[in-house]
N, C-alpha and C positions, 0 to 999 in steps of 0.2 A: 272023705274026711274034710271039715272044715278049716281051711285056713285062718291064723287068729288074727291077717290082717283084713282079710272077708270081714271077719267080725266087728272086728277096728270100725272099717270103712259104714257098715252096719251102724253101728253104735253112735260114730259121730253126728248121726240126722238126727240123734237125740237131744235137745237143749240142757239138759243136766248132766249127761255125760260131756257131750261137749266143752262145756263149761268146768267138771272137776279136769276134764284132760287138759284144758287151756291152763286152772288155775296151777296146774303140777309141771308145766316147762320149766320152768327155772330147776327142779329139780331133776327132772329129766337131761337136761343140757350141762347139769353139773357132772350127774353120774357119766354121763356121756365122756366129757373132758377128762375125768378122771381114769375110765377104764381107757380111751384112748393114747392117757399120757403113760399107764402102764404098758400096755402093748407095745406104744413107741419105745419106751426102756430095755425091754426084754429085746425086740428087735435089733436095737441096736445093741444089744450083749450080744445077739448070739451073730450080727454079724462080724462085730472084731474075732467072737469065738470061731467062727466059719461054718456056722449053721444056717437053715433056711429061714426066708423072713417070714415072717406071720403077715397076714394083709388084714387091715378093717374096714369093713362095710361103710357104707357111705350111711348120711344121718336119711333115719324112716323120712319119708312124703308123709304127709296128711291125708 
């Protein structure tokens, strides 16, 4: 099975994917903070609650 970051990695030697991927960071880095700021909230509910933490991955490499 192909990994989609194979394909990532693939695709960016492309000058036009490159380039939509480059011009969509700002968007990417947003939804990033966002979903990170909710993980961080529930974590820290369910540690006052006494449940386990959720961990998030570190941001993709290029």
């Amino acid at each position: 099975m192909t990994k989609v970051r194979d394909l990532h990695n693939s695709w960016m030697k492309n000058n036009e994917y490159r380039k939509a991927y480059d011009d969509l960071a700002p968007e990417f880095a947003s939804a990033r903070a966002v979903i990170k700021a909710r993980v961080t909230a529930v974590s820290n509910q369910n540690s006052r609650e006494g449940h386990d933490r959720i961990e998030v991955e570190n941001e993709p490499s290029n």
